[in-house]
Wavefront OBJ file of the C-alpha trace (Angstrom):
o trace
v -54.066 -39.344 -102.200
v -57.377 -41.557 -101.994
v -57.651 -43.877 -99.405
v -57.798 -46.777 -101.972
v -55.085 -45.814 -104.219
v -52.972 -46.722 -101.025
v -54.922 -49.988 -100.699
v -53.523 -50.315 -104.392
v -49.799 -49.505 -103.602
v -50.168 -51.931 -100.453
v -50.755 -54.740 -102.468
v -48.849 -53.874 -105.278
v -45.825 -54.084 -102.298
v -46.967 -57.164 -100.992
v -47.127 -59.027 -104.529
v -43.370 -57.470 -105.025
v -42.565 -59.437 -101.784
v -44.205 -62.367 -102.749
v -42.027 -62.355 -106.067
v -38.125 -60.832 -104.468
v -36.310 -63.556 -102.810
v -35.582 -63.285 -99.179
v -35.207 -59.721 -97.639
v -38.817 -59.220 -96.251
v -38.399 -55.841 -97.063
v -41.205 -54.578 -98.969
v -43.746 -55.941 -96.695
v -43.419 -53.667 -94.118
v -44.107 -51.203 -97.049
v -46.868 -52.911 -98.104
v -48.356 -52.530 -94.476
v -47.230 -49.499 -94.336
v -49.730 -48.291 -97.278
v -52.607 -50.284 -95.991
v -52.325 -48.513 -92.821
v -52.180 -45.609 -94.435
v -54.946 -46.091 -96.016
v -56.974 -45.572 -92.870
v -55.711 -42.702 -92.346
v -56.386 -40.978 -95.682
v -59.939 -42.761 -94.910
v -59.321 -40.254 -91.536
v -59.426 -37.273 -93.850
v -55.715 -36.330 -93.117
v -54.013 -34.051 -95.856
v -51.510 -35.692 -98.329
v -48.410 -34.470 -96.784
v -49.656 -36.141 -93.438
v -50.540 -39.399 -95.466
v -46.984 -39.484 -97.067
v -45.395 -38.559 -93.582
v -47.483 -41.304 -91.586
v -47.025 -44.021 -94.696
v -42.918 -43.404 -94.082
v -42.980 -43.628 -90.755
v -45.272 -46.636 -89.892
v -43.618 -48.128 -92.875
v -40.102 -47.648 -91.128
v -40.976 -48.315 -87.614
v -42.382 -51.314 -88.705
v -39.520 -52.178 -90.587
v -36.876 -51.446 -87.742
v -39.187 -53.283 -85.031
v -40.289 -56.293 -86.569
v -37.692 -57.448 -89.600
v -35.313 -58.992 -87.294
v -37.582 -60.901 -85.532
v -39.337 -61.806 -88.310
v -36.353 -63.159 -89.904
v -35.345 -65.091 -86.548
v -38.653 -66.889 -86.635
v -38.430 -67.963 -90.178
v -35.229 -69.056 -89.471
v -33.227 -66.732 -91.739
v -30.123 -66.214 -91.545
v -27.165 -64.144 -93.772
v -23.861 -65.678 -92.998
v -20.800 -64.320 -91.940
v -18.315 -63.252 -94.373
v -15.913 -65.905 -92.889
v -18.433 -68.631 -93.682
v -18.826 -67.996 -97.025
v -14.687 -67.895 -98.121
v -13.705 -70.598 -100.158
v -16.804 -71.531 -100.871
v -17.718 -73.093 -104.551
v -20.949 -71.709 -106.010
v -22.414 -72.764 -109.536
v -24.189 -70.526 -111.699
v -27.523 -71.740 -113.184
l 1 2 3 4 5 6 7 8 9 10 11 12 13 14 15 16 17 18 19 20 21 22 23 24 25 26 27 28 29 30 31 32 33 34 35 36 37 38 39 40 41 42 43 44 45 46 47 48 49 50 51 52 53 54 55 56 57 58 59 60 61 62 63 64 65 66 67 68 69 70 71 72 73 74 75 76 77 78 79 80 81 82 83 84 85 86 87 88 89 90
């Protein structure tokens, strides 16, 4: 795949983050294909590109996500927190 239809995806990934609430998931996707970018700019083959886009993307994911989330100050609550709780629907 050309280096800049990976440029593309990137930011196609990024503006899906921008628009999901919470998660920060497709960013590290997003990266993911801009780094991958460079090296389909590299002149690697497309199964390389595919291979090194998954596992940046999920390396990146499994390293940084948490932390991420901790400095942001996310946090998913505990089942027990949530019981008995009243929600309304908008």
């Amino acid at each position: 795949m050309s280096w800049w239809l990976w440029v593309l995806f990137g930011i196609g990934l990024l503006l899906v983050e921008l628009v999901t609430p919470g998660g920060l998931f497709a960013l590290f996707f997003g990266v993911g294909a801009i780094l991958t970018a460079v090296v389909s700019l590299a002149g690697a083959g497309s199964a390389f590109q595919w291979l090194a886009f998954t596992v940046i993307s999920v390396v990146l994911l499994a390293t940084l996500r948490g932390a991420l989330q901790r400095r942001l100050g996310w946090r998913t609550p505990a089942v027990e927190e949530i019981v008995g709780e009243e929600v309304t629907l908008l």
